[in-house]
Steps between C-alpha positions, in 0.01 A plus 500: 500500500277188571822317650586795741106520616536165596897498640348770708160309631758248563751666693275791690383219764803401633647872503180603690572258819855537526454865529236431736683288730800739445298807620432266808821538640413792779837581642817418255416464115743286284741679249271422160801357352540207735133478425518496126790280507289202700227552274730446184616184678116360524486565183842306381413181708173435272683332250683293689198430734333376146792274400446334826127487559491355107790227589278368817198521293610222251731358752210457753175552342207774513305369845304818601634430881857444411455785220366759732745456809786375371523617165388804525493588843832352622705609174412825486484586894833353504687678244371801619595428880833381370595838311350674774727307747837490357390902359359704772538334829844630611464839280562792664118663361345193659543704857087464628241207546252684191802498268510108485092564345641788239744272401289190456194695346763678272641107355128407496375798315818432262403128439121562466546790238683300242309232577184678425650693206557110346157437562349834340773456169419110479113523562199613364531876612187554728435758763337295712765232471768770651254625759444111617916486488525838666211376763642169601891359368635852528396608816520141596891535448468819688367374832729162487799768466343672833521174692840416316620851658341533839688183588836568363442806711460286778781250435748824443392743816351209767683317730786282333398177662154533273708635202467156295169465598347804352677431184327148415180709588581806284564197221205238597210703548526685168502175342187364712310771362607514197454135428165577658436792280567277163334201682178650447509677199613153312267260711219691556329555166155624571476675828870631552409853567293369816839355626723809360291791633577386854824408436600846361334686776707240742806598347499893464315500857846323638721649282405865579540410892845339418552893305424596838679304784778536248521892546428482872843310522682752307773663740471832227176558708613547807773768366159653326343530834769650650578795165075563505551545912845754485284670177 
């Protein structure tokens, strides 16, 4: 029973935000299926997100910089983007700017729950160790998914002319702060939390407005005006 208490610990974090961020959607919730099915895809690019971080590890070396935004921050922002890309863009669900955040938060929440289920079954098992990870990488992966989305949003309803440009953001910024995010936790040894705290409350301060402009642009609201007037 041991193994399940901490499979559990492990995977309750990244369950809790993507039903968070799913209950954010105001005016026209995504079928739970497409849902589930982006999460299981997080979850299958791990491995191969591994194989490749490993290979440029002995291939390139462990330099905290390169580590943290290239590595780490690049690879993984990447492959996520990627599946999300070729995946969702052009799907028929994908029909309002706040389902480009469900969809990224869902691959996130995917990647960061094996990834954190790894790190309970191959470490030490320590509450506090799961409440850091819950704290910090998980909801870390949650708000990068957030920016990931709210672009992709952008690129898919805005103007074509900007379409390419709001794709290298949906795929650039997540990788700034992520590589920023991993940045500090590996350079930083002694006073990271002075650096983290405001870089936490940064994040979920800009990531809960993007939650916001992103349901404002939803055309599902104005047809929800116009049903709460004729009621």
């Amino acid at each position: 029973m041991e193994w399940w208490s901490i499979i559990a610990a492990a995977v309750a974090p990244g369950i809790a935000l993507l039903v968070y961020f799913y209950l954010k959607d105001l005016y026209d919730a995504e079928p739970i299926s497409m849902v589930a099915r982006v999460f299981l895809y997080g979850v299958l690019i791990v491995f191969p997100t591994m194989v490749v971080q490993r290979a440029l590890v002995l291939g390139l070396g462990e330099n905290n910089l390169l580590f943290a935004f290239g590595i780490t921050g690049f690879v993984e922002e990447f492959i996520k983007w990627f599946v999300l890309y070729f995946a969702m863009l052009k799907h028929t669900a994908f029909d309002e700017p706040y389902d480009g955040i469900v969809y990224a938060v869902s691959i996130s929440m995917g990647f960061a729950t094996l990834e954190n289920v790894i790190y309970a079954l191959f470490n030490p098992f320590s509450l506090s160790a799961l409440m850091f990870r819950a704290l910090l990488p998980v909801s870390g992966h949650a708000l990068f998914g957030v920016m990931m989305g709210y672009y992709m949003g952008k690129a898919k309803f805005g103007t074509p002319s900007e379409k390419n440009k709001w794709l290298m953001v949906s795929l650039l910024l997540p990788v700034f702060w992520h590589g920023l995010f991993d940045f500090i936790l590996l350079q930083v040894t002694n006073y990271w939390i002075w650096f983290m705290v405001p870089l936490m409350v940064y994040l979920w301060s800009r990531s809960l407005w993007k939650v916001q402009r992103a349901n404002a642009r939803s055309p599902f609201r104005l047809v929800r005006r116009e049903e709460e007037i004729k009621s």
